[in-house]
C-alpha positions in Angstrom: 0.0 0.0 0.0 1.4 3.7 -0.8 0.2 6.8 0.7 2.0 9.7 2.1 2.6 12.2 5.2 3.2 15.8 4.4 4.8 18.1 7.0 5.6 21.9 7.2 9.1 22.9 6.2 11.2 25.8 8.0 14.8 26.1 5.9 17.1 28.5 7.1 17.3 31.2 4.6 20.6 30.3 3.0 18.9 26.8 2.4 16.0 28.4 1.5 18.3 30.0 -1.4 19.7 26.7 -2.4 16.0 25.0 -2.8 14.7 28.1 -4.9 18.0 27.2 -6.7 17.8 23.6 -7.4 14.1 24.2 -8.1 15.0 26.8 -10.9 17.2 24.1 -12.7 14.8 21.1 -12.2 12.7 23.4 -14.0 15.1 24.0 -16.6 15.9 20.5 -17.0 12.2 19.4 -17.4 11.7 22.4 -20.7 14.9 20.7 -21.8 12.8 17.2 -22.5 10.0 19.1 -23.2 12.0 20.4 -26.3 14.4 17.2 -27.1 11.1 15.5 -27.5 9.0 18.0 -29.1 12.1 18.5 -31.6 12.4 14.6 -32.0 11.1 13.0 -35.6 7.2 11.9 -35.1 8.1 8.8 -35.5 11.0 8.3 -33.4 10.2 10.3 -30.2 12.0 9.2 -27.1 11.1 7.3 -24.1 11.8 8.3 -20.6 14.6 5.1 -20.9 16.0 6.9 -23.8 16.1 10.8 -22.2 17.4 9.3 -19.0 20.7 8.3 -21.2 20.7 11.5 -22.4 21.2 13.1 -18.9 25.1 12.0 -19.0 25.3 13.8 -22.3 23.1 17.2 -21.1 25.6 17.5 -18.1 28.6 17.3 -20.1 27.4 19.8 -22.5 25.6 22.0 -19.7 27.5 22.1 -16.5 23.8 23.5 -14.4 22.7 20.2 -14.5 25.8 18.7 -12.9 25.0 20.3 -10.0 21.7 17.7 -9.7 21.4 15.1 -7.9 20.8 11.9 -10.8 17.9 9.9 -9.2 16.5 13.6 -8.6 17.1 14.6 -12.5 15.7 10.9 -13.8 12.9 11.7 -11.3 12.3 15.1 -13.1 12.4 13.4 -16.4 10.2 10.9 -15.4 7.7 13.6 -14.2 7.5 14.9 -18.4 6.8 11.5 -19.1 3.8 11.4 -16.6 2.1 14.4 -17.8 2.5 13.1 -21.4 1.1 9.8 -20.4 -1.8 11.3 -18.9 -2.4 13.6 -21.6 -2.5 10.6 -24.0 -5.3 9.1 -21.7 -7.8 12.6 -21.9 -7.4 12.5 -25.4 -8.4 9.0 -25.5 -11.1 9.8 -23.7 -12.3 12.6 -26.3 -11.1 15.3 -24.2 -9.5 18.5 -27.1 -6.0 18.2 -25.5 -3.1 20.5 -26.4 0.4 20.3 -26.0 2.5 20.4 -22.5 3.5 24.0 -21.9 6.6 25.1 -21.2 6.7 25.6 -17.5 7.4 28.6 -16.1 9.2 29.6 -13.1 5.8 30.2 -10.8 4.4 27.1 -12.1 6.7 24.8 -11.1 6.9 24.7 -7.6 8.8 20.9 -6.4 11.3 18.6 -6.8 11.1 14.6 -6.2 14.3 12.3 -4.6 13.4 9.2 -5.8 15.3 6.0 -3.7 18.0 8.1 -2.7 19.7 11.6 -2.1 17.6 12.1 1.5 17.9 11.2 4.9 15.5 11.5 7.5 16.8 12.3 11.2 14.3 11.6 13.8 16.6 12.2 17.1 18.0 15.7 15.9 15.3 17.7 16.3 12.8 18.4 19.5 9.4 19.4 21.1 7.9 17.6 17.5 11.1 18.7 15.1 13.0 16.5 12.8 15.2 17.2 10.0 15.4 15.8 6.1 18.5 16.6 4.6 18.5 16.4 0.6 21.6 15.8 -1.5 23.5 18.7 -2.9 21.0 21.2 -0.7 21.5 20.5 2.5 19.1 20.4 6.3 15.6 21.1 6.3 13.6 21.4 9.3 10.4 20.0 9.2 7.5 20.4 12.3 7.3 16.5 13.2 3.7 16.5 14.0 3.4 12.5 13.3 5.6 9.9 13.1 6.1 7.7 9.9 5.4 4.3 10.8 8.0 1.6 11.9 6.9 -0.7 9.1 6.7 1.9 6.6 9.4 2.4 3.8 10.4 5.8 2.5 10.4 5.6 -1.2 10.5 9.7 -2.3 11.2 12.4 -0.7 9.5 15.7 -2.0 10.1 19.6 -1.2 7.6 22.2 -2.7 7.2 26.0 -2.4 3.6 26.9 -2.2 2.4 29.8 -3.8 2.1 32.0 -0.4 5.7 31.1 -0.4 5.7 28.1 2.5 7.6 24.9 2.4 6.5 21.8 2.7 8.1 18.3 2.6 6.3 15.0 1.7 7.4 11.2 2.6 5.7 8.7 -0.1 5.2 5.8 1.9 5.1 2.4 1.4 3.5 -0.5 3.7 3.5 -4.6 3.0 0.5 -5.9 3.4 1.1 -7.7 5.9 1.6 -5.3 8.2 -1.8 -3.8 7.5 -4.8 -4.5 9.5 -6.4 -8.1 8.7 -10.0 -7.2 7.3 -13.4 -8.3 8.8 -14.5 -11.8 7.1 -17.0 -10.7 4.9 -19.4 -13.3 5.7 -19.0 -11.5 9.6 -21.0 -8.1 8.0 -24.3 -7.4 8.8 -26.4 -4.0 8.8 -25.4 -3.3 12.2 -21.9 -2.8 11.4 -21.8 -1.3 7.8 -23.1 1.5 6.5 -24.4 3.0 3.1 -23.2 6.3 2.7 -25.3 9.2 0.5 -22.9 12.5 -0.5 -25.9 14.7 0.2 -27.2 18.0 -0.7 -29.1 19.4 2.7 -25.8 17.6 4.6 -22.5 16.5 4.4 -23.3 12.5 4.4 -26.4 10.9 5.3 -25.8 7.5 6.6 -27.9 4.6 6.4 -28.2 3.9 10.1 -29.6 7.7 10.3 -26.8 9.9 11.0 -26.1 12.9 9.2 -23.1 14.9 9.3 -23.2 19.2 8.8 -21.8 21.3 5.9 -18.6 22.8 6.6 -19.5 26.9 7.0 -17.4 28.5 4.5 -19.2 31.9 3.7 -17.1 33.9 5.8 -13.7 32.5 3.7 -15.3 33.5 0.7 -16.4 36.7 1.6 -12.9 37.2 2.3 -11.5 36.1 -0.9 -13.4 37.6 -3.0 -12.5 41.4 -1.1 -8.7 40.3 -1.1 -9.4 39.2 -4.8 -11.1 42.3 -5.4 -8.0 44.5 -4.3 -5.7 42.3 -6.2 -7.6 43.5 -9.8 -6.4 47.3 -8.5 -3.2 46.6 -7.9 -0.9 47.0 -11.1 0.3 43.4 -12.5 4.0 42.9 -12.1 4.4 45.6 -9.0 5.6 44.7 -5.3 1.8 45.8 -3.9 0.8 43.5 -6.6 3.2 40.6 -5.4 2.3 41.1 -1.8 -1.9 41.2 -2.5 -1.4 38.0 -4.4 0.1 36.1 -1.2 -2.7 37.4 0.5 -5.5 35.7 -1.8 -2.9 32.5 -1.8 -3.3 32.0 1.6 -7.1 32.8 1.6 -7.2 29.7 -1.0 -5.0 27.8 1.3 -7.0 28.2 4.4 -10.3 27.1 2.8 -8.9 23.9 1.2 -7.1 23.4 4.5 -10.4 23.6 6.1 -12.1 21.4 3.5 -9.4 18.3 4.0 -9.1 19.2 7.8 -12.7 18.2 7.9 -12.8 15.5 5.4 -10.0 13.4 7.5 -12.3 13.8 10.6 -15.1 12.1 9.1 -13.2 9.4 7.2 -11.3 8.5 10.1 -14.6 8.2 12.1 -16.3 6.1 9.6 -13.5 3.8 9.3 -13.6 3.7 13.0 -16.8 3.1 13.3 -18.2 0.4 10.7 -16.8 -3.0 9.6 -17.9 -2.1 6.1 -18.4 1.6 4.6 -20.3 1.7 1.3 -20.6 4.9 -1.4 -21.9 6.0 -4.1 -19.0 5.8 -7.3 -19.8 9.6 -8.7 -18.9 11.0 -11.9 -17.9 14.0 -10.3 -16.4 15.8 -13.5 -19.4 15.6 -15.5 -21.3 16.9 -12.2 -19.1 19.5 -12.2 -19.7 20.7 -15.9 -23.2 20.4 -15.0 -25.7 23.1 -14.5 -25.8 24.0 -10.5 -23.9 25.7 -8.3 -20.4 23.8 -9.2 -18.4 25.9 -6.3 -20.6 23.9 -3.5 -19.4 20.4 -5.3 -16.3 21.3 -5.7 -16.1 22.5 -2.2 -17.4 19.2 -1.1 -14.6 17.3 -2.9 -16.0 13.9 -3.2 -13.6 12.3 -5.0 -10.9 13.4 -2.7 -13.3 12.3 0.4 -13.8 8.6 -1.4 -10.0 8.6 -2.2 -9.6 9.4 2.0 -11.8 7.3 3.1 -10.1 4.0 0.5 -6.6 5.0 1.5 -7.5 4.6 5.4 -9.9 1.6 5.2 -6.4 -0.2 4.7 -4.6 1.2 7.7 -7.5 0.4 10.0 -8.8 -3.0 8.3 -12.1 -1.8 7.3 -13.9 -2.2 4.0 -14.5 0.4 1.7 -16.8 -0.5 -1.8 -17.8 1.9 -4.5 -21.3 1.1 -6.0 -23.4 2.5 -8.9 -24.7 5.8 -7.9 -27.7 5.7 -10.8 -31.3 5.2 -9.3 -30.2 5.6 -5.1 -33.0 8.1 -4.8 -35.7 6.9 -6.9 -35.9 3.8 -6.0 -37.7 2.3 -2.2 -35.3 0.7 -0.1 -38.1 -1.1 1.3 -39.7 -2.5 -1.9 -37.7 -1.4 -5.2 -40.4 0.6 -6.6 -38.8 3.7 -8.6 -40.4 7.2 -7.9 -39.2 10.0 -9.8 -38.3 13.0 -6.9 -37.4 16.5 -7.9 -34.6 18.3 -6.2 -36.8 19.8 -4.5 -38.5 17.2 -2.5 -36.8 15.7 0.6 -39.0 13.6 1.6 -39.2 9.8 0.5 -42.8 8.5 -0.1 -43.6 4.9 -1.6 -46.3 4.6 -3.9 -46.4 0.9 -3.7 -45.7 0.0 0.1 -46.3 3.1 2.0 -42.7 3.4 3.3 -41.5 6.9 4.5 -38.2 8.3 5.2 -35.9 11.2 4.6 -34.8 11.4 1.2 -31.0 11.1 1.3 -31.8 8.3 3.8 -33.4 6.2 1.3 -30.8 6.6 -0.7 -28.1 5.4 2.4 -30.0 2.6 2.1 -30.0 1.5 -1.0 -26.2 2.1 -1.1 -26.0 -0.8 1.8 -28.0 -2.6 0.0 -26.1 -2.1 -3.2 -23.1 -2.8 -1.4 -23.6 -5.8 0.2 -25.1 -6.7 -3.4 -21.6 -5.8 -5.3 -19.6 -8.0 -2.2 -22.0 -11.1 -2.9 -23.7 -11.4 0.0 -27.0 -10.5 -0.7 -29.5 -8.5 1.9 -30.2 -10.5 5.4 -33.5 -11.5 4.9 -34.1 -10.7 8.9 -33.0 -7.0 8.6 -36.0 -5.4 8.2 -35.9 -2.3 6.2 -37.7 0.4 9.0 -35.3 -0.9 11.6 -32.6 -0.1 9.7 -33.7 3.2 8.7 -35.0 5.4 11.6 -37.1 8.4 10.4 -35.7 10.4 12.9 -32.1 11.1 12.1 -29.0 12.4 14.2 -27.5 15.2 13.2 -23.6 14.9 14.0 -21.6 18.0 13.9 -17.8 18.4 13.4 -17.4 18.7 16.7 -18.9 15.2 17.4 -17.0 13.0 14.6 -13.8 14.5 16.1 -15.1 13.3 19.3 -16.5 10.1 17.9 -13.4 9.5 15.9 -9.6 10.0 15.4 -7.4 12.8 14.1 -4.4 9.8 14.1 -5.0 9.3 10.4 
């Protein structure tokens, strides 16, 4: 398993220099194979195998590039690659794709050690300090505020200057198996230890067990932002007041998506905490997003990165996590199956057929169980009877309760 811990940088301003430095000329290097393979013969452009031979060459020929560390320089090489490969995959996908850009100096903002080039000291720093010291850069003091895992191997190392001008330093991490969390037998899960969960519109999440969870309040952030982002459009473009207002609507974007993933690992770690078995809808969240609809809202809910959460730490506390088709969750009666068409509008769940009533959104919780336990083979427990399941009077759980309820450990 591969995941990562991120942690706030403090270099000392003469290694602050030398990562602005080395940052410059990754940059550098990674325009360079933009253009050796833009310049190439259609049909004989280079791999990544065959650019990464060329690095000797590129050295020789331009002493900057000396100055990198190699697995950090293959890395950057590598990263070209990446972005071509997944431009390759929109277009595929009937997406109008350009070219890769040439990447300018405030658009590229980090630099990957790959394998080698870093250390990690635990012991030299103190009250939650440690340092990583990169190759060719030198000490970087990093606030310590969790400890990576005994049985997890370090396999990257990654700095990166944020646009209000922080640094930050990721570990990827990876974890055998075997060291994980052993997973409940699936034969052990039952309705009284999973739970179907509906991205809702009035909440957060409904759950199927009738338990909702509260919008994150973000008005006030955005009033903000859009005054600082107001003043930025006076300033003059290029000017120090210009520079300095810019930070200022940086960090106003930073604090709300801090807020947003903040309260996303809250919940997750709670639900993975809490249930055996976590079920979700599988949303096609870009196509939401193009939609008609307040698109700010969705994206401010980030489902994909709450799903992506939530998978990521079903493996580090043994818990299952299943993706089912969305389609037909609100129509259709959890009790019966019937399909009644709802507008937006109504919250209320009311079957035609057998008379069973229920909040909306918990309906649909329901039928994501269902679903789930569907997709894992197990079929509904005949003895679970639907109205037991599904209380019409629901909980509402605010932040303040998941954290309570939960874990921040994740």
């Amino acid at each position: 398993m591969e995941y990562s811990h991120r942690y706030h940088a403090y270099p000392t301003q003469e290694v602050a220099a030398e990562l602005e430095y080395h940052l410059n000329v990754h940059r550098q290097l990674y325009n360079h194979v933009r253009w050796d393979y833009g310049n190439s013969p259609e049909d004989d452009k280079p791999s990544e195998y065959d650019q990464n031979n060329r690095l000797p060459e590129w050295k020789r020929k331009w002493s900057v590039f000396s100055e990198l560390h190699s697995k950090a320089a293959q890395e950057t090489v590598a990263r070209f690659h990446r972005n071509l490969s997944n431009l390759r995959k929109k277009k595929e996908k009937g997406y109008n794709v350009g070219r890769l850009k040439r990447q300018a100096p405030a658009e590229y903002r980090s630099v990957t050690y790959n394998q080698s080039g870093f250390d990690l000291d635990e012991k030299r720093g103190r009250d939650r300090y440690a340092y990583v010291r990169f190759s060719k850069i030198g000490w970087v003091k990093i606030r310590y505020h969790r400890l990576i895992p005994d049985h997890a191997t370090i396999k990257e190392v990654t700095f990166k200057k944020e646009t209000t001008g922080e640094w930050f330093v990721s570990f990827g991490l990876e974890t055998d198996e075997s060291d994980l969390p052993e997973k409940p037998d699936e034969d052990s899960l039952n309705a009284s230890n999973s739970v179907g969960i509906d991205l809702g519109i009035l909440n957060y999440i409904h759950t199927s067990d009738g338990k909702t969870v509260d919008w994150l309040n973000l008005e006030d952030d955005y009033e903000r932002l859009q005054r600082e982002q107001r003043k930025l459009s006076r300033k003059e473009k290029g000017s120090n007041n210009y520079e300095k207002q810019r930070v200022k609507v940086a960090k106003v974007k930073r604090r709300i998506r801090r807020k947003v993933l903040d309260y996303q690992h809250k919940i997750t770690t709670w639900l993975v905490k809490e249930y055996d078995a976590v079920f979700v809808e599988d949303l096609n969240v870009q196509s939401m997003l193009q939609g008609d609809g307040n698109a700010r809202n969705k994206q401010d809910v980030a489902w994909r990165q709450f799903i992506t959460l939530l998978e990521y730490k079903a493996d580090l506390y043994g818990t299952h996590v299943v993706q089912v088709e969305a389609r037909g969750t609100t129509k259709g009666c959890a009790s019966c199956g019937v399909e009644t068409a709802k507008p937006i509008w109504v919250r209320e769940h009311s079957c035609p057929s057998c008379g069973f009533k229920t909040d909306r959104d918990a309906n649909a919780a329901m039928n994501v169980l269902k679903r789930g336990f569907s997709e894992l083979g197990l079929g509904w427990p005949e003895d679970t009877p639907v109205e037991t399941a599904l209380p019409t009077n629901t909980t509402s759980v605010s932040a303040k309760r998941v954290v309570e309820t939960g874990s921040l450990g994740a």
